[in-house]
ChimeraX commands (.cxc) that place a marker at each C-alpha (Angstrom):
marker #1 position 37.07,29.80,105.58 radius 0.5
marker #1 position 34.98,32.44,103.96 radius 0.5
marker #1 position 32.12,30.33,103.13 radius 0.5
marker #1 position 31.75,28.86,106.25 radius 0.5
marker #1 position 31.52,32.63,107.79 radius 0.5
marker #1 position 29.40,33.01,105.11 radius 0.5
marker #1 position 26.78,30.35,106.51 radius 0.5
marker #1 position 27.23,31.33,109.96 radius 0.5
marker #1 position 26.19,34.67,109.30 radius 0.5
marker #1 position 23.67,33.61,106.88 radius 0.5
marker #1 position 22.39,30.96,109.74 radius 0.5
marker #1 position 22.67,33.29,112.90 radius 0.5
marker #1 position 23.57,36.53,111.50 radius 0.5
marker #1 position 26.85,38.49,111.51 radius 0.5
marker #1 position 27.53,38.97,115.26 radius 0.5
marker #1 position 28.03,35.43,115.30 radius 0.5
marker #1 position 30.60,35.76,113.11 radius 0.5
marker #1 position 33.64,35.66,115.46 radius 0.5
marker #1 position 37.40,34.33,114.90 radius 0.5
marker #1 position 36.57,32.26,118.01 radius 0.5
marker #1 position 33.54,30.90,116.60 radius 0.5
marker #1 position 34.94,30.50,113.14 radius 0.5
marker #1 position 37.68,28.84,114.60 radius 0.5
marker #1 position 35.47,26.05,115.97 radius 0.5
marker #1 position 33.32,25.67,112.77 radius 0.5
marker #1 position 36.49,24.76,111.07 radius 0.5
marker #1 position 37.92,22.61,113.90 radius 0.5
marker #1 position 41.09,25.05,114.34 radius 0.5
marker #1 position 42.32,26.95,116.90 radius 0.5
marker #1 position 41.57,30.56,117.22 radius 0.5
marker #1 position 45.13,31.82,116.49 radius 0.5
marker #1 position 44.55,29.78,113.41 radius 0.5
marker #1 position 42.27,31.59,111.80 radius 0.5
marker #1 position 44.92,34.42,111.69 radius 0.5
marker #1 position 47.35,32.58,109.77 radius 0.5
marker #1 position 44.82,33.22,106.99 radius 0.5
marker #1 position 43.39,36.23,107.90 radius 0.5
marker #1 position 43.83,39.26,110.01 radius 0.5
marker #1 position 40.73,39.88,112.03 radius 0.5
marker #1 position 37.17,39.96,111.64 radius 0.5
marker #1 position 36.99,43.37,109.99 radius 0.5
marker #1 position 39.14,41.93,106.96 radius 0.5
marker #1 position 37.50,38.81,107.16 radius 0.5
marker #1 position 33.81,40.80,106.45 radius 0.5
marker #1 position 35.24,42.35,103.73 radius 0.5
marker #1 position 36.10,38.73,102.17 radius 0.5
marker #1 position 32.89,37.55,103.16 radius 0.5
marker #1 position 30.51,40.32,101.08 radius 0.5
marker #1 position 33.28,40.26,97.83 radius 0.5
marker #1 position 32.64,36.49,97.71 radius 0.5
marker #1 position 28.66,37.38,98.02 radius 0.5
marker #1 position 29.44,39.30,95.05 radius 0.5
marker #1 position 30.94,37.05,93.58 radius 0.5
marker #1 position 28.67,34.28,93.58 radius 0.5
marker #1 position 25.82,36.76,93.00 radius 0.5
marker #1 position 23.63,35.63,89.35 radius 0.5
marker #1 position 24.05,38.64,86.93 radius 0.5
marker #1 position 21.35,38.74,84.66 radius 0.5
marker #1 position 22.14,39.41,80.70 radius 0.5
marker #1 position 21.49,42.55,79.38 radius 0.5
marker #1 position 20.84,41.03,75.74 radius 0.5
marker #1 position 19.02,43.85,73.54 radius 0.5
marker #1 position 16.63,45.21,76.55 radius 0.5
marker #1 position 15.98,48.51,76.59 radius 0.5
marker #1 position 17.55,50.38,79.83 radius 0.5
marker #1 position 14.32,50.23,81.88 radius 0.5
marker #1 position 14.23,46.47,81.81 radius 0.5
marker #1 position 18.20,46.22,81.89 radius 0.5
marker #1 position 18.21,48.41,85.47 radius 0.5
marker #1 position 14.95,46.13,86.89 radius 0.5
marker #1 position 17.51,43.58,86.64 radius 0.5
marker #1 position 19.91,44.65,88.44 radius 0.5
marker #1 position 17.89,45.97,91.30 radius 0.5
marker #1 position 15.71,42.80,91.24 radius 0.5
marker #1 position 19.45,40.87,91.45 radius 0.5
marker #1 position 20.84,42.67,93.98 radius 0.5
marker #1 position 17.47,42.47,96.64 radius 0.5
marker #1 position 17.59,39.03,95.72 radius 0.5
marker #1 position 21.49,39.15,96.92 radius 0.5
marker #1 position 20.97,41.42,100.06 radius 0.5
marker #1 position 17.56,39.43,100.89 radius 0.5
marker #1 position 19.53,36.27,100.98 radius 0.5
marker #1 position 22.34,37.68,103.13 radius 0.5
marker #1 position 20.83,40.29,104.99 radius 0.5
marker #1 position 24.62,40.20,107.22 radius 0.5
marker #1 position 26.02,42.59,103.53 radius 0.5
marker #1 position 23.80,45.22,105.11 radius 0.5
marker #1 position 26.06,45.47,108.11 radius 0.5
marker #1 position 29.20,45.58,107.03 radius 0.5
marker #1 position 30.27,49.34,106.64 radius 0.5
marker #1 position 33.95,49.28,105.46 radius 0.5
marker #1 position 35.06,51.33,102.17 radius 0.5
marker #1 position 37.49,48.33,101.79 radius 0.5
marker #1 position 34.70,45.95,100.16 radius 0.5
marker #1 position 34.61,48.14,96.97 radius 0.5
marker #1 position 37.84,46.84,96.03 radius 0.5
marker #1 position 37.68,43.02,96.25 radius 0.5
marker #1 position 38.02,41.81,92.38 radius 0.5
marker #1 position 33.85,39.35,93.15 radius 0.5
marker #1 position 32.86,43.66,93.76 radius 0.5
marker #1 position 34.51,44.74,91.14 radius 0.5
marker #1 position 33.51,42.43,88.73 radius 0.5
marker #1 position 29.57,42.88,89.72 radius 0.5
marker #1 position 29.75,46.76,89.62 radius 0.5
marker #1 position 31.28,46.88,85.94 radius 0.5
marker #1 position 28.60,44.61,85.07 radius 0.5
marker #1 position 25.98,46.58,86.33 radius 0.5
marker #1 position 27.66,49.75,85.11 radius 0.5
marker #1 position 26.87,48.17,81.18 radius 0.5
marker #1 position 22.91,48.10,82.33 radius 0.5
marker #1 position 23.22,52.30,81.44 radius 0.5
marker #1 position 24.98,51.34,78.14 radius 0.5
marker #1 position 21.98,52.16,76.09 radius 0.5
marker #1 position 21.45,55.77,78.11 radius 0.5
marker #1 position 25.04,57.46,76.70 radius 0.5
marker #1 position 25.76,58.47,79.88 radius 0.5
marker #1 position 28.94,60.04,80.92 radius 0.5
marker #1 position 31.11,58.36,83.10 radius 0.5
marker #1 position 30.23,60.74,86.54 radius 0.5
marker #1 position 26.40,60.55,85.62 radius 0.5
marker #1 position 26.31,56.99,85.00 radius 0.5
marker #1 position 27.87,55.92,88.46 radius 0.5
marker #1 position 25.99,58.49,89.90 radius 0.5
marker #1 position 23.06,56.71,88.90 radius 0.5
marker #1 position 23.91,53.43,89.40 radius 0.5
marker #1 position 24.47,53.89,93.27 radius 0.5
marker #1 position 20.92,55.74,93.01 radius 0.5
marker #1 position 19.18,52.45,92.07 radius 0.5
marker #1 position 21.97,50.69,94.29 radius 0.5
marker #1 position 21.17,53.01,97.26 radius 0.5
marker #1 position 17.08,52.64,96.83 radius 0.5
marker #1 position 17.49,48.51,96.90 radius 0.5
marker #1 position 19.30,48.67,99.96 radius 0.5
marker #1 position 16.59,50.47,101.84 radius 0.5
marker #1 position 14.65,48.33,100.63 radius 0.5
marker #1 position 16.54,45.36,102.02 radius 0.5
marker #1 position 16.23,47.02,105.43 radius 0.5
marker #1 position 12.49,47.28,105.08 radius 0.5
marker #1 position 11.81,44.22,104.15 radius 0.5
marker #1 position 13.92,42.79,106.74 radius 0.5
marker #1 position 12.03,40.99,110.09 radius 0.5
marker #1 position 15.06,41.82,112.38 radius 0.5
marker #1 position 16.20,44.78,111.46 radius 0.5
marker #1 position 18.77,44.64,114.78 radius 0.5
marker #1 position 20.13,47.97,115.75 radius 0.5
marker #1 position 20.79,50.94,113.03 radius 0.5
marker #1 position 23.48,53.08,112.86 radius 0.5
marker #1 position 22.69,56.19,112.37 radius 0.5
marker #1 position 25.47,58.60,111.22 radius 0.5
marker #1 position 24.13,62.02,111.64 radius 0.5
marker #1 position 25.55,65.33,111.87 radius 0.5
marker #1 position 24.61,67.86,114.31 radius 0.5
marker #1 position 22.93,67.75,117.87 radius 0.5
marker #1 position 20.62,64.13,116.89 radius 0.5
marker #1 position 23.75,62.51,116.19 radius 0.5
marker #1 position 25.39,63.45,119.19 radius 0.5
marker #1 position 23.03,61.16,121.73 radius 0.5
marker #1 position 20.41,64.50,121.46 radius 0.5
marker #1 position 16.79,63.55,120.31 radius 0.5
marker #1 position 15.55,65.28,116.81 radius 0.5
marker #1 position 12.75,66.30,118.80 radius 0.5
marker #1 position 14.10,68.50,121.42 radius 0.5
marker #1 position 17.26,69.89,119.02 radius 0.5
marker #1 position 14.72,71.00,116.07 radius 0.5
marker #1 position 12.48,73.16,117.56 radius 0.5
marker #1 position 10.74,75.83,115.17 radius 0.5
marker #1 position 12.75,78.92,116.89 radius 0.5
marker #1 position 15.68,76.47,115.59 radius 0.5
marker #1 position 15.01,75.85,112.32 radius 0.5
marker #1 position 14.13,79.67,112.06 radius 0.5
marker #1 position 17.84,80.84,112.75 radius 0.5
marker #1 position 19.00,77.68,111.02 radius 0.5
marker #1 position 16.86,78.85,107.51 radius 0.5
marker #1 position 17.79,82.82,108.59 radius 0.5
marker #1 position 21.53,82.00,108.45 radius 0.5
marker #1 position 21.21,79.86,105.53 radius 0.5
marker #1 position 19.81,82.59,103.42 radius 0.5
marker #1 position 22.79,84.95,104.42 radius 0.5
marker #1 position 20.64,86.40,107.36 radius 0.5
marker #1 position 20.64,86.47,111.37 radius 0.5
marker link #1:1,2 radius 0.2
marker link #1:2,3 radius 0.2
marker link #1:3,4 radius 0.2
marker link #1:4,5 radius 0.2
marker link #1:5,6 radius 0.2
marker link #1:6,7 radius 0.2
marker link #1:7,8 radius 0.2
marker link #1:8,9 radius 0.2
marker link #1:9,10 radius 0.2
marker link #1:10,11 radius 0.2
marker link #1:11,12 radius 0.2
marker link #1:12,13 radius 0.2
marker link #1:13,14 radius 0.2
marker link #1:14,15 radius 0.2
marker link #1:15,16 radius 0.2
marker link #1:16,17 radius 0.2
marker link #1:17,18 radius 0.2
marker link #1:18,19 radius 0.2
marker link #1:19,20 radius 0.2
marker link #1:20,21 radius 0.2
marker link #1:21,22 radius 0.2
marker link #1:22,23 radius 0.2
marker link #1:23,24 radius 0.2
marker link #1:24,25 radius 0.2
marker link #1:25,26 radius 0.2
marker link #1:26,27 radius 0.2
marker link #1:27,28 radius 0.2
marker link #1:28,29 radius 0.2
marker link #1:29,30 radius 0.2
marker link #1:30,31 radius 0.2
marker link #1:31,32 radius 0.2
marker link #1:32,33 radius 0.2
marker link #1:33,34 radius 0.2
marker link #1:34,35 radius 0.2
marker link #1:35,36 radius 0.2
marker link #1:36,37 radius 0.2
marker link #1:37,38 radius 0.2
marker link #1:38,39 radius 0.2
marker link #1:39,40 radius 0.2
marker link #1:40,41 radius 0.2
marker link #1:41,42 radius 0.2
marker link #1:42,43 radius 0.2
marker link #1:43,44 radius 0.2
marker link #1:44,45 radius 0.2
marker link #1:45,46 radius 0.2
marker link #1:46,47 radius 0.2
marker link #1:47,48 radius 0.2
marker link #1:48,49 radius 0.2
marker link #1:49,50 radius 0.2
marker link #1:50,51 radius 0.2
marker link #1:51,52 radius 0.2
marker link #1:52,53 radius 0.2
marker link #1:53,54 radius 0.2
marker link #1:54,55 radius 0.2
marker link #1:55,56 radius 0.2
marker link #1:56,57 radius 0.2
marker link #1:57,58 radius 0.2
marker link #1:58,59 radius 0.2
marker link #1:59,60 radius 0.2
marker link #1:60,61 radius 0.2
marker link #1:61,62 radius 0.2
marker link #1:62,63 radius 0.2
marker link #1:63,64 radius 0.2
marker link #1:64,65 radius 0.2
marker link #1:65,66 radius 0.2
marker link #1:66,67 radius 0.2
marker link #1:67,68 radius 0.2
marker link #1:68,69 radius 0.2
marker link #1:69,70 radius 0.2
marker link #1:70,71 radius 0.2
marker link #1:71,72 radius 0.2
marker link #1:72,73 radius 0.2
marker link #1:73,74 radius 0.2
marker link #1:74,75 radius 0.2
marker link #1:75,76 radius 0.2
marker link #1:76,77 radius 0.2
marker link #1:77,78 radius 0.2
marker link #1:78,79 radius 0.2
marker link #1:79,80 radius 0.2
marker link #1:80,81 radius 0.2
marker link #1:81,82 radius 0.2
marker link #1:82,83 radius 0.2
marker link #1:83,84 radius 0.2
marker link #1:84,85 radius 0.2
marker link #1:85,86 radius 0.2
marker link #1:86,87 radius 0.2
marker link #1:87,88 radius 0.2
marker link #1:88,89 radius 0.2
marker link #1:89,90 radius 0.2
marker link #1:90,91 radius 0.2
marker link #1:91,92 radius 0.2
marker link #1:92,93 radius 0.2
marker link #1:93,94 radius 0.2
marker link #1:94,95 radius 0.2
marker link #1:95,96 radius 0.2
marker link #1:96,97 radius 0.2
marker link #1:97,98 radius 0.2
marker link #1:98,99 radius 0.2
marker link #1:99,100 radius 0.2
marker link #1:100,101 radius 0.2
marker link #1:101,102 radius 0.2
marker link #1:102,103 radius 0.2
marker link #1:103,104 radius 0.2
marker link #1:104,105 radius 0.2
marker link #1:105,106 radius 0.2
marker link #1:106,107 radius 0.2
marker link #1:107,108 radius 0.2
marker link #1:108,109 radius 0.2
marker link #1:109,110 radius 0.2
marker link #1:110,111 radius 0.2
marker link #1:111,112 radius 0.2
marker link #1:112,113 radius 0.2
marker link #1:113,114 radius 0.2
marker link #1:114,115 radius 0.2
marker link #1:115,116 radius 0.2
marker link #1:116,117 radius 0.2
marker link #1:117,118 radius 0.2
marker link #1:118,119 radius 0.2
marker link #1:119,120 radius 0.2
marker link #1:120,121 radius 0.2
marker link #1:121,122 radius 0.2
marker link #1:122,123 radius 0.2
marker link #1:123,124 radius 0.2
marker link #1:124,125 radius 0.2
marker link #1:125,126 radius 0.2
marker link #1:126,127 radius 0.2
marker link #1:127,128 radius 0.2
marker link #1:128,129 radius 0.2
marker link #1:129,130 radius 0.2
marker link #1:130,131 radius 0.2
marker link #1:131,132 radius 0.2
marker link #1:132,133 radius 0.2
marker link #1:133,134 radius 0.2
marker link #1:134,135 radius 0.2
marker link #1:135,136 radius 0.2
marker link #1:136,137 radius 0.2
marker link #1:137,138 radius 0.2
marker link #1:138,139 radius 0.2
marker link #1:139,140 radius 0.2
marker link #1:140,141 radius 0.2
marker link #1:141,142 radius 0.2
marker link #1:142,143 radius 0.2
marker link #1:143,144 radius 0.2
marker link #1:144,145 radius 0.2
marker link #1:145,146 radius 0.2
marker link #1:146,147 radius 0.2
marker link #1:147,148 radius 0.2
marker link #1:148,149 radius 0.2
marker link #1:149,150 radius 0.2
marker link #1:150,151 radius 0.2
marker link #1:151,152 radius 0.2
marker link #1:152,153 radius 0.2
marker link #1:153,154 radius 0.2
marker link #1:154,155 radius 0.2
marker link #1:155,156 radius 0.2
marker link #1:156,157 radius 0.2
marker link #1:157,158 radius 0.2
marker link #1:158,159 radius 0.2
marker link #1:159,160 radius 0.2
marker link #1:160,161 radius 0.2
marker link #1:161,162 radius 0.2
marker link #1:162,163 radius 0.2
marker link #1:163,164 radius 0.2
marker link #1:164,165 radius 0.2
marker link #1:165,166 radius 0.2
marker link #1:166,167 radius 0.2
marker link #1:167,168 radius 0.2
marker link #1:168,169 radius 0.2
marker link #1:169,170 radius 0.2
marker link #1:170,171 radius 0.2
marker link #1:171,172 radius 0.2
marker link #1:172,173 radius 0.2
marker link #1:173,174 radius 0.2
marker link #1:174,175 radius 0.2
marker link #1:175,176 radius 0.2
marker link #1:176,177 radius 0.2
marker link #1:177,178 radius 0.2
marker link #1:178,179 radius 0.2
marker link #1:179,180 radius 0.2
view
């Protein structure tokens, strides 16, 4: 079930990946589906620990940490550039699946050499993480819509430019610095 909503998304991208739809792909009925999963939200989160999963993970050998962290950023575009659906799915839930898991210890090992503790090594981890997924987005030719999750006016349907005018960011920079 997952790798066929795996190829749907991968063929037409991840709004087409519906129960419905998946439901027909596998020549069941809709309430089907269900019996194995239940929804689409949980089914996304099955779909990118499986991409995990599968994902190649490069050997770390005797490299030095330079080369070691290439590797996993030149992995991981290769992984989001394949599936370009994993940069839509937004749900805390896919940290836990054990294909996640399993690639995030291994890349955790690509800092070994560095002596890192703990905090400072996940920290930068998700830094090289974080930089290959914007990259993914650039690279991508249908970028579809982005959320954008912003604080203040902006994310509240107001335009940046009409919200952060210079008298603004005055009194914003004033009050910041303990004055009015």
């Amino acid at each position: 079930m997952v790798e066929t909503a795996s190829a749907l998304a991968d063929a037409e991208g991840l709004a087409a990946v519906t129960v419905r739809r998946l439901g027909d792909a596998l020549g069941i009925s809709t309430m089907s589906v269900y019996t194995h999963v239940n929804g689409r939200d949980d089914l996304l989160v099955l779909m990118a620990d499986a991409a995990c999963a599968r994902m190649p993970r490069p050997g770390h050998g005797t490299a030095g940490w330079r080369t070691r962290v290439r590797r996993v950023a030149e992995a991981n575009l290769a992984l989001l550039l394949e599936h370009p659906w994993l940069l839509e799915i937004d749900d805390d839930r896919t940290a836990f699946g054990p294909g996640t898991i399993a690639k995030y210890d291994h890349e955790l090992h690509a800092l070994d050499p560095l002596d890192l503790a703990d905090v400072a090594r996940d920290a930068a981890l998700t830094f090289v993480l974080d930089f290959v997924r914007g990259a993914a987005r650039a690279r991508r030719r249908d970028p579809g819509p982005r959320r954008c999750r912003r604080s203040g006016p902006a994310g509240r349907g107001g335009s940046r430019s009409t919200w952060a005018t210079p008298t603004r960011w005055r009194s914003v920079w004033a009050a910041r610095r303990g004055r009015r």
